[in-house]
C-alpha positions in Angstrom: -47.0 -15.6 -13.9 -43.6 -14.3 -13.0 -41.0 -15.2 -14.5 -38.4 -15.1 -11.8 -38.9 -15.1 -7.9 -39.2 -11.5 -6.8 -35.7 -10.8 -4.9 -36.6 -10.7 -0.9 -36.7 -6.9 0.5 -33.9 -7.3 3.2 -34.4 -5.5 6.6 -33.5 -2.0 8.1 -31.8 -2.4 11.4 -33.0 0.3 13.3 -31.1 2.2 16.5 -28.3 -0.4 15.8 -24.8 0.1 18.2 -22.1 -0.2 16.2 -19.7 -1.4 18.8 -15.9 -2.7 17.8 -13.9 -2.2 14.5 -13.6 -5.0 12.4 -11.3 -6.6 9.7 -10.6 -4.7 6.4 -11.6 -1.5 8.3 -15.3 -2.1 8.6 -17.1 -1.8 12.1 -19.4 -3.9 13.6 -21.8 -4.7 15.8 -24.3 -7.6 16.5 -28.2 -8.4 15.2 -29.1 -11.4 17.8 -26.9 -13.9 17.2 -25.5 -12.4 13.9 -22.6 -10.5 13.5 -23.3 -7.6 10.8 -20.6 -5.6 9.7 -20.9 -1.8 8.6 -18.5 0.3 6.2 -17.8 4.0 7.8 -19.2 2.7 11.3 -17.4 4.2 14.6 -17.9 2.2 18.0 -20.6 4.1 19.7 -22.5 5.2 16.3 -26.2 4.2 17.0 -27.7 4.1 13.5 -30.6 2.7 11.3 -28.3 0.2 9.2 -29.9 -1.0 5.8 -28.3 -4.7 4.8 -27.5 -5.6 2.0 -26.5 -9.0 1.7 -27.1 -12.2 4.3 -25.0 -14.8 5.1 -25.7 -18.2 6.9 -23.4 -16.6 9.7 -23.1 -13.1 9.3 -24.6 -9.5 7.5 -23.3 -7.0 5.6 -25.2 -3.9 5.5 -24.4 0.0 5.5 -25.6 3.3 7.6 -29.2 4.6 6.3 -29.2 7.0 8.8 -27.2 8.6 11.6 -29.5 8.6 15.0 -26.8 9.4 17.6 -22.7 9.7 16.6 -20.6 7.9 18.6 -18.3 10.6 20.7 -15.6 9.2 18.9 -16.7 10.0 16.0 -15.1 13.0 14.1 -15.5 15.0 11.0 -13.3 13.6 7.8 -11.3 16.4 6.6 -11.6 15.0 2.5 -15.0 15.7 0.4 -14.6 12.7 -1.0 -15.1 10.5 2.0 -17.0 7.3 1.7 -17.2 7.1 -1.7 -13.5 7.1 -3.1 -12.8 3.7 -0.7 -9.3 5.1 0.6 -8.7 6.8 4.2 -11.6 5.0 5.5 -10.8 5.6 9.2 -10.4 9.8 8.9 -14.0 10.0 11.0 -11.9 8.5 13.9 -9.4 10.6 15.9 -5.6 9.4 15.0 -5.0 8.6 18.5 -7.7 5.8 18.3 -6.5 4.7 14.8 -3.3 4.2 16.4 -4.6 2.1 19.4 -7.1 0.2 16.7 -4.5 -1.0 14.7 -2.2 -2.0 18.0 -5.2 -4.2 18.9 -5.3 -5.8 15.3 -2.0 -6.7 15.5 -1.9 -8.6 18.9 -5.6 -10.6 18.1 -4.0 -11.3 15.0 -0.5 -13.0 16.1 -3.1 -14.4 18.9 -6.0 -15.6 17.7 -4.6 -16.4 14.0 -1.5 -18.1 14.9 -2.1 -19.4 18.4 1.3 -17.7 19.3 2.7 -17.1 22.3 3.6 -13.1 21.9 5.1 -10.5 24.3 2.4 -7.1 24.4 2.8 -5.6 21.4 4.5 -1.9 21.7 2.1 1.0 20.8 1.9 1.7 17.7 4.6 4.1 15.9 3.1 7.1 14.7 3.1 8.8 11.2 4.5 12.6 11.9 2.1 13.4 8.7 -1.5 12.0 8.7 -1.8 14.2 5.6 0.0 14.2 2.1 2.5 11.3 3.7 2.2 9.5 0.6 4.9 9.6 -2.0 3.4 7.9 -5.0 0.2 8.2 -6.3 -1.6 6.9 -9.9 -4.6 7.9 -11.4 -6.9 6.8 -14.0 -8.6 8.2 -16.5 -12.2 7.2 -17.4 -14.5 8.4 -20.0 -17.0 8.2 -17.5 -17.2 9.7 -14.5 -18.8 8.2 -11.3 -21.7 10.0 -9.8 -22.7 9.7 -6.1 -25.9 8.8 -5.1 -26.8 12.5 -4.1 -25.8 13.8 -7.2 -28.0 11.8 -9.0 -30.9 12.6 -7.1 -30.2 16.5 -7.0 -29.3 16.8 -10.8 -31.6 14.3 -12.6 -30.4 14.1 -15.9 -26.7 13.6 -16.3 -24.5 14.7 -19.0 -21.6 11.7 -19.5 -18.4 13.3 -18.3 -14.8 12.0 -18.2 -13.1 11.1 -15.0 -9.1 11.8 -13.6 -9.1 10.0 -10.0 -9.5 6.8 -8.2 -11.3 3.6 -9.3 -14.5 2.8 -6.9 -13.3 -0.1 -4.2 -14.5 -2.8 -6.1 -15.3 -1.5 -9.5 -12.9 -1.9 -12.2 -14.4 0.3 -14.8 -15.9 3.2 -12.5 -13.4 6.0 -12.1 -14.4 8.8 -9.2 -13.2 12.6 -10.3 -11.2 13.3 -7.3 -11.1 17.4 -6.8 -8.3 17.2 -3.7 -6.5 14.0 -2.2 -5.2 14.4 1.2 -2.4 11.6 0.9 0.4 13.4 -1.4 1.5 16.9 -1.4 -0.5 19.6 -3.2 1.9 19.7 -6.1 0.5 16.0 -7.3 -3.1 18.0 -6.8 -1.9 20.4 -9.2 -0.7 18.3 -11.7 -4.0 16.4 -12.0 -6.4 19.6 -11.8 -4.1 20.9 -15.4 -4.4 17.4 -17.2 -8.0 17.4 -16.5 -8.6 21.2 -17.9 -5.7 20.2 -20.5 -6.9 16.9 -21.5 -10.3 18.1 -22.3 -9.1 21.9 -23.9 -7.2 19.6 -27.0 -10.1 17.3 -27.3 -7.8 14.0 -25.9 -10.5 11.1 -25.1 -10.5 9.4 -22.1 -9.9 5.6 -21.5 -13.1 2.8 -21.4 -12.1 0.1 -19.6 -15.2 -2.0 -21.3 -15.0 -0.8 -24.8 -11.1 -0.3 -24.8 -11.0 3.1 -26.6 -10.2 6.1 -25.8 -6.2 7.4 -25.3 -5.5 8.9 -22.0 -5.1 5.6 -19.3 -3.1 6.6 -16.0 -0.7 9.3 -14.6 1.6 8.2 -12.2 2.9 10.9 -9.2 5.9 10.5 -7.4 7.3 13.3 -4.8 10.8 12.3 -3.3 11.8 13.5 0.5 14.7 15.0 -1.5 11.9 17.3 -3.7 12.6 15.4 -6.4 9.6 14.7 -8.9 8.4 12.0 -11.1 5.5 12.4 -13.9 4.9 9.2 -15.6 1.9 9.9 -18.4 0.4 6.3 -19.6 -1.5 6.8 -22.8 -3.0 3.9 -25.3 -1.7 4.5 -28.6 1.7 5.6 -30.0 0.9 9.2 -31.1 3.1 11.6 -30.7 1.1 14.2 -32.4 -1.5 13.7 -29.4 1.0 12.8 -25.9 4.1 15.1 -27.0 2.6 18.6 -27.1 0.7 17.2 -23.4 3.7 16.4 -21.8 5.6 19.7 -23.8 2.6 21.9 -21.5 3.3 19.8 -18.3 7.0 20.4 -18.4 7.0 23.9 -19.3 4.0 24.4 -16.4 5.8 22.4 -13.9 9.7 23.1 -14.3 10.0 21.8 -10.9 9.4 18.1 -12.8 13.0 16.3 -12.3 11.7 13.6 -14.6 9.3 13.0 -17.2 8.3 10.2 -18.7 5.7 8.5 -20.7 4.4 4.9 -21.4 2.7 3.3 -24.5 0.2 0.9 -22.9 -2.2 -1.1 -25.4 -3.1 -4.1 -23.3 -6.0 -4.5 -21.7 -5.2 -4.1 -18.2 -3.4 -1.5 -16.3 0.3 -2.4 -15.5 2.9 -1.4 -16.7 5.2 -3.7 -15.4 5.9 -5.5 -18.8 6.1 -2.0 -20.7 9.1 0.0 -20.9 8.6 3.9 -19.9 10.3 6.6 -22.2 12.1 9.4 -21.1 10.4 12.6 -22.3 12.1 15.3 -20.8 15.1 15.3 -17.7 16.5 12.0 -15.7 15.1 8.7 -16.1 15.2 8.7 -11.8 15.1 10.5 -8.9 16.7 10.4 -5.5 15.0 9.6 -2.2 17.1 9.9 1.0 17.4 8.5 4.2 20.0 8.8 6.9 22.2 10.1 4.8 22.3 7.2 2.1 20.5 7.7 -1.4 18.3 5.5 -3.3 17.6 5.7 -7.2 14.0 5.3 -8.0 13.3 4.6 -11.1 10.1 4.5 -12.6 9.3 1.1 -12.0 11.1 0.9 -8.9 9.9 -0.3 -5.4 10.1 2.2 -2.4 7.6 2.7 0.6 5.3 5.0 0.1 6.0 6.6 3.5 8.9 8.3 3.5 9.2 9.0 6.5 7.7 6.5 8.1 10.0 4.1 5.9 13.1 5.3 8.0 11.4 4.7 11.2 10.4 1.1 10.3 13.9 0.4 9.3 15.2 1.9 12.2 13.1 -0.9 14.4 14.2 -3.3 12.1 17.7 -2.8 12.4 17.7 -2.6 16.6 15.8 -5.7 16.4 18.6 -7.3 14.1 21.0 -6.4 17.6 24.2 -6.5 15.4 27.6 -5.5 16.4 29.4 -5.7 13.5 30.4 -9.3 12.8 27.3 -10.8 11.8 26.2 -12.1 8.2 22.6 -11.1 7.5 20.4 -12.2 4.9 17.8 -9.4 3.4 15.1 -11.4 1.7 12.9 -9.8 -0.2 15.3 -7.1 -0.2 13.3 -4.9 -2.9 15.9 -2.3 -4.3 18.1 -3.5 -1.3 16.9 -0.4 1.2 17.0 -2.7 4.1 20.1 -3.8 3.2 22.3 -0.8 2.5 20.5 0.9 5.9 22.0 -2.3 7.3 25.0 -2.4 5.9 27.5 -0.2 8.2 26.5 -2.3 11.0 27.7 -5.6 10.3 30.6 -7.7 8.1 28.1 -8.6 5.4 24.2 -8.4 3.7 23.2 -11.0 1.3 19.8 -10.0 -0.5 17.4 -11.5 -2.8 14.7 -10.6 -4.7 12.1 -11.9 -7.6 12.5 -8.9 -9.9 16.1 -7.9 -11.7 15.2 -5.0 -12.1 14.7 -4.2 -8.5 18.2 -6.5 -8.0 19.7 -3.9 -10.2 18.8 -0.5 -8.4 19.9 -2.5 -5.2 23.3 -2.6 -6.8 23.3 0.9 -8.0 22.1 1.7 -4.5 25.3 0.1 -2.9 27.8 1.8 -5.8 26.1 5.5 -5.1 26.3 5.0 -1.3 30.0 3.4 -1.7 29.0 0.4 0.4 31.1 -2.7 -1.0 29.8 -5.6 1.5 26.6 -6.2 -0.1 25.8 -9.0 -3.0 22.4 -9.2 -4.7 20.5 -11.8 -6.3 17.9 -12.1 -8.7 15.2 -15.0 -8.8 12.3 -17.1 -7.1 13.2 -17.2 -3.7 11.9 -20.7 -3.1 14.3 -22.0 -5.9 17.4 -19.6 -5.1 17.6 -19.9 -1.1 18.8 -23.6 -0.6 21.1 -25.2 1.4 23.5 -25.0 -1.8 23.3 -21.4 -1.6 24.0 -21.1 1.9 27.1 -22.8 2.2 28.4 -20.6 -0.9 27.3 -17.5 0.3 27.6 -18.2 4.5 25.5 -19.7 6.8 23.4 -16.2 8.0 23.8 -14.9 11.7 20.3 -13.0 11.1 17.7 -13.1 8.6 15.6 -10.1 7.9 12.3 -11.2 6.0 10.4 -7.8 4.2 8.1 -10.4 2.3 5.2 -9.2 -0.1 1.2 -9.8 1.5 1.2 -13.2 0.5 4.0 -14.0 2.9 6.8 -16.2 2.7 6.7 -19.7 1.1 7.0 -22.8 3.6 10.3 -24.0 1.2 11.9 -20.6 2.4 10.7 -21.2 6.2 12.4 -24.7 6.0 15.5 -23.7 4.1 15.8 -21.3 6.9 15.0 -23.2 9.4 17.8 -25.7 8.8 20.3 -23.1 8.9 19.1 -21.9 12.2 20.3 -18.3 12.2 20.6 -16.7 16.0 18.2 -14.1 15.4 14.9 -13.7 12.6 13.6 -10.0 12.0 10.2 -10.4 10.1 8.9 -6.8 8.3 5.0 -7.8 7.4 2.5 -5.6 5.3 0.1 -8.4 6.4 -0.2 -9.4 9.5 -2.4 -11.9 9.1 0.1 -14.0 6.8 2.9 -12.8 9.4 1.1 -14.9 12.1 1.0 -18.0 10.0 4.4 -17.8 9.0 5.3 -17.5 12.7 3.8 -20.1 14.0 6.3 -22.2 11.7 9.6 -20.5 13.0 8.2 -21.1 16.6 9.1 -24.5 16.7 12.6 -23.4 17.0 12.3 -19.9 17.7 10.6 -17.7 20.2 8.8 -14.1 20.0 11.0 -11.3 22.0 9.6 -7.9 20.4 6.2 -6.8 18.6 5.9 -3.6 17.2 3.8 -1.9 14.7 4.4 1.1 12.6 1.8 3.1 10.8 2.7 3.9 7.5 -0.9 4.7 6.3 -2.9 7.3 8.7 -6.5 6.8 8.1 -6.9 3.4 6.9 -6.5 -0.2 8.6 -3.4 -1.3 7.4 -0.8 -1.5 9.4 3.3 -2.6 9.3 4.2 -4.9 11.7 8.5 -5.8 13.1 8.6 -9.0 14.8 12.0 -9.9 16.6 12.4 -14.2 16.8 15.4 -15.6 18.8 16.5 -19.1 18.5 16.0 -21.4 21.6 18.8 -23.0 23.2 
């Protein structure tokens, strides 16, 4: 007899319409009176679909075989499509990605907060779909992953180290990325040399099991101004090993404004806790945006959209509808870019934010720019923003909210609340947690403007401005 129950074969859905794009960037479509949803799917794709877990409500399975595309469907420009995990949505024209992500936002604000909403604006478009990104890290593995086809083409595989993106899902599977389409070639450039580098001196690649091996991340940052960061994370303190690297990079890459390295022994991956070392050049670079600059440091918070960033601040700030007067309150200010892009336009910004270091580059970001009506402070903003606060620092005329995905705490929605500021801007990366945190302010507020920005071509997520006036 057995000695386990043999696992039930689950079906193959065959000639299956994929017909509306779901949550998380999945597509959909429906088996009876089950819901199944399908990674890669376009609305229109009639495909066999092999599932591969059931659940008392809904399926999850993925395409076995293609039997007519949808004619939506388009051809992904990356070779790495469907297996990396990012830019899910390139086999769908930009046009559609836009209107997709439009649609997610209203259901969400609708159906998740039960709010009352105005139609939300189109969504803003990225003016790059392609190498838009300005910061980048990759890991290195000892082991590369291998597709499916690759294994089935080659049969026996010789182990071979990795320099890429982890597998969605996977923390110790690393796939060798050849091109990424989301930063400029340069950051292509520098990867492709530490690879052929990295092996040439015989440097061993990181296990994320095991913990050995000494090469761990590289972190890529490429600054509007064409300023570059290089940030090399290796496991032990060797200098004999990283120094002659990062001597190669420099000396290959003069166009590197700043160089850096970090020690990183820990098990995990961050390198928030650790404290980078300049090899070679400035420990910063610049970005720039309507003529004020911003010092990024290597730990330092800035959107990854350049671009993009200074169209999502500009909605921000016409939503805020100052005139000069007005005391505004950036929370979750960040390195305080809201807040200096704000400044000129009104009498004074107050921000906050967790992190001291970011608090500190907001600082340096108001000295550099010669704005003098900003104050920052460091610390949970739950314990910091109280009514104590407030009347020290002025009861706000408008509150601009840039809050992480998790949103913002209900303490903070009631401290804010109370001082009943005429006008709330809410930024969301999230806006899921956006619409929950709405439907609080609505008791006293109401909804005047909706509009999304798309700071990430290609995949779901989406950045959403939301414009509250108080009720009188």
């Amino acid at each position: 007899m057995s000695k386990g129950k043999n696992k039930k074969q689950l079906p193959v859905l065959e000639d299956f319409e994929i017909t509306a794009i779901a949550a998380e960037g999945k597509a959909l479509g429906r088996y009876g009176d089950m819901v199944v949803f399908v990674p890669y799917g376009v609305p229109g794709d009639i495909v066999d679909v092999r599932i591969v877990k059931k659940h008392r409500r809904y399926m999850e399975g993925r395409i076995a075989g293609m039997k007519r595309p949808s004619p939506m469907r388009t051809e992904p420009q990356c070779e790495h499509f469907g297996v990396c995990g990012g830019c899910k949505w390139q086999n769908i024209p930009y046009e559609q990605q836009l209107r997709f992500k439009t649609a997610q936002v209203s259901d969400q604000l609708r159906r998740l907060g039960g709010l009352e909403i105005p139609e939300p604006k189109p969504a803003l478009p990225s003016e790059d779909i392609y190498f838009y990104r300005n910061k980048l890290e990759f890991t290195f593995c000892d082991r590369r992953w291998y597709t499916a086809e690759e294994i089935e083409s080659a049969g026996e595989i010789e182990t071979e180290g990795a320099l890429g993106f982890h597998i969605p899902g996977m923390f110790d599977k690393v796939l060798d990325i050849r091109r990424c389409w989301l930063q400029e070639e340069l950051s292509n450039a520098i990867r492709l040399w530490l690879k052929i580098e990295t092996a040439a001196r015989g440097l061993t690649y990181y296990n994320q099991r095991s913990h050995e091996g000494f090469m761990r991340n590289v972190v890529i940052r490429t600054a509007s101004t064409g300023e570059i960061m290089v940030i090399l994370v290796v496991a032990e303190d060797k200098p004999e090993k990283y120094r002659p690297l990062l001597e190669g990079l420099g000396a290959n890459f003069p166009q590197i404004t700043s160089l850096m390295y970090v020690i990183n022994g820990k098990w995990n991956d961050s390198i928030a806790d650790l404290e980078p070392q300049l090899f070679r050049g400035r420990n910063h670079i610049f970005e720039q945006m309507e003529g004020l600059k911003f010092k990024i440091g290597p730990k330092s918070f800035y959107q990854t959209n350049s671009k993009q960033a200074y169209k999502l601040y500009s909605v921000a700030l016409e939503f805020a509808s100052l005139n000069g007067d007005e005391t505004v309150y950036d929370l979750y200010t960040g390195t305080g870019t809201i807040a200096n892009f704000v400044a000129g336009r009104c009498a004074k910004v107050v921000g906050i934010e967790y992190i001291p270091e970011a608090i500190a580059d907001a600082k340096v970001n108001s000295q550099i720019n010669g704005i003098g009506n900003t104050s920052f402070f460091a610390g949970d903003m739950k314990d910091i923003l109280d009514d104590a606060f407030i009347g020290r620092h002025g009861r706000p005329d408008v509150v601009i909210l840039d809050p992480p995905r998790a949103g913002v705490h209900e303490d903070v929605v009631r401290t804010i609340l109370r001082a009943l500021p005429e006008r709330i801007v809410y930024v969301s990366c999230n806006p899921a947690t956006q619409a929950r945190d709405l439907a609080l302010f609505c008791a006293e507020y109401r909804i005047t403007d909706v509009q999304p920005v798309d700071m990430f071509p290609h995949t779901h997520h989406v950045e959403n401005v939301v414009k509250l006036v108080r009720n009188r």
